[in-house]
Every structure is written in structure tokens, then in C-alpha cells.
N, C-alpha and C positions, 0 to 999 in steps of 0.2 A: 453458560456463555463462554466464549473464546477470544480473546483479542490478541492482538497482534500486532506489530509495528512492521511495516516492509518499507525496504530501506530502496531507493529506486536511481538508478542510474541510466542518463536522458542521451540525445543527440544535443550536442551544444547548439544554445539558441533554444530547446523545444521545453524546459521544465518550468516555468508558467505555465502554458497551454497543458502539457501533462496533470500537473498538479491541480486543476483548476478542470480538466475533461473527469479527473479521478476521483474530485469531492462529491459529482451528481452520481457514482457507484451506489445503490445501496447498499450499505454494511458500513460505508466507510463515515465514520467518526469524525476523521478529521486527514485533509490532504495540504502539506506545505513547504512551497520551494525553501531550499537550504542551500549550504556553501559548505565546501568540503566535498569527501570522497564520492557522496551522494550528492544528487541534485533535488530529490523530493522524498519526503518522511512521508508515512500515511498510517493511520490507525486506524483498526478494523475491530469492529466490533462482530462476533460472527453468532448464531445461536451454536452452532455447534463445527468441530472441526470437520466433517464434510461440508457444510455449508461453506465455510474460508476456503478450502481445497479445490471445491469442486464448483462453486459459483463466484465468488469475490475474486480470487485472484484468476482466474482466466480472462474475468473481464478486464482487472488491471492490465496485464499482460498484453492485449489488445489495443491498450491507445499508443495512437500516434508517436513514435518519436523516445518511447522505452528502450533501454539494448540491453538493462539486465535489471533481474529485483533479486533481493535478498528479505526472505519470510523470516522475524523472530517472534516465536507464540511468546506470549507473556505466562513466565510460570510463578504461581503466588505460592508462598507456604504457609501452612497454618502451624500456628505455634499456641 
């Protein structure tokens, strides 16, 4: 599995409706308006990294009222 947190930056006025169009995504974990440099956080949970690449974030990508995302994978280390 692959998760990820993409960091999303909206049209002012639009990230409720984003945040809230992006939680019905399948893969997404969890989508939520914020304050600060971003206007919406979202976690993704993906089976694998084509899956996030090539189905989850296109459809992010897609809603209304988006003007840029920033993708971070989550990397675990085993110790």
C-alpha cells in the first residue's frame, strides 16, 4: 500500500466544496479544509504507486476550483 498526503491549493471561496467533492474519491482516506499556505490536506491511501499516479490524483486534479496540489508519499523506515 502507498499513502500520501497532497497538500492543495483552491480559488478563494472554493475549498469546502473541493475538500468535501474530494472525500467521495476513492482512495481518499481523508479530505480536510485547512488555513495557511494550503486550503485543503487529503490522504490517500492507494494500493500501489500507479494506482495514486495514474487514477487518485487525476481525479483530485479535476475538481472544481483546484489551481495547484503538491503530492507527499509517505516514507516509513524500518528499524
Amino acid at each position: 500500500m502507498v499513502q500520501a498526503y497532497i497538500l492543495i491549493q483552491t480559488e478563494v471561496g472554493r475549498a469546502a466544496l473541493a475538500a468535501a467533492t474530494i472525500a467521495e474519491i476513492s482512495g481518499v482516506a481523508s479530505s480536510e479544509e485547512v488555513s495557511g499556505p494550503y486550503d485543503v490536506i487529503v490522504r490517500v491511501d492507494a494500493a500501489d504507486a500507479s494506482h495514486l499516479t495514474d487514477d487518485v490524483l487525476p481525479q483530485i486534479q479535476k475538481v472544481d476550483g483546484i489551481t495547484r496540489t503538491l503530492t507527499c508519499p509517505v516514507v516509513t523506515s524500518t528499524r
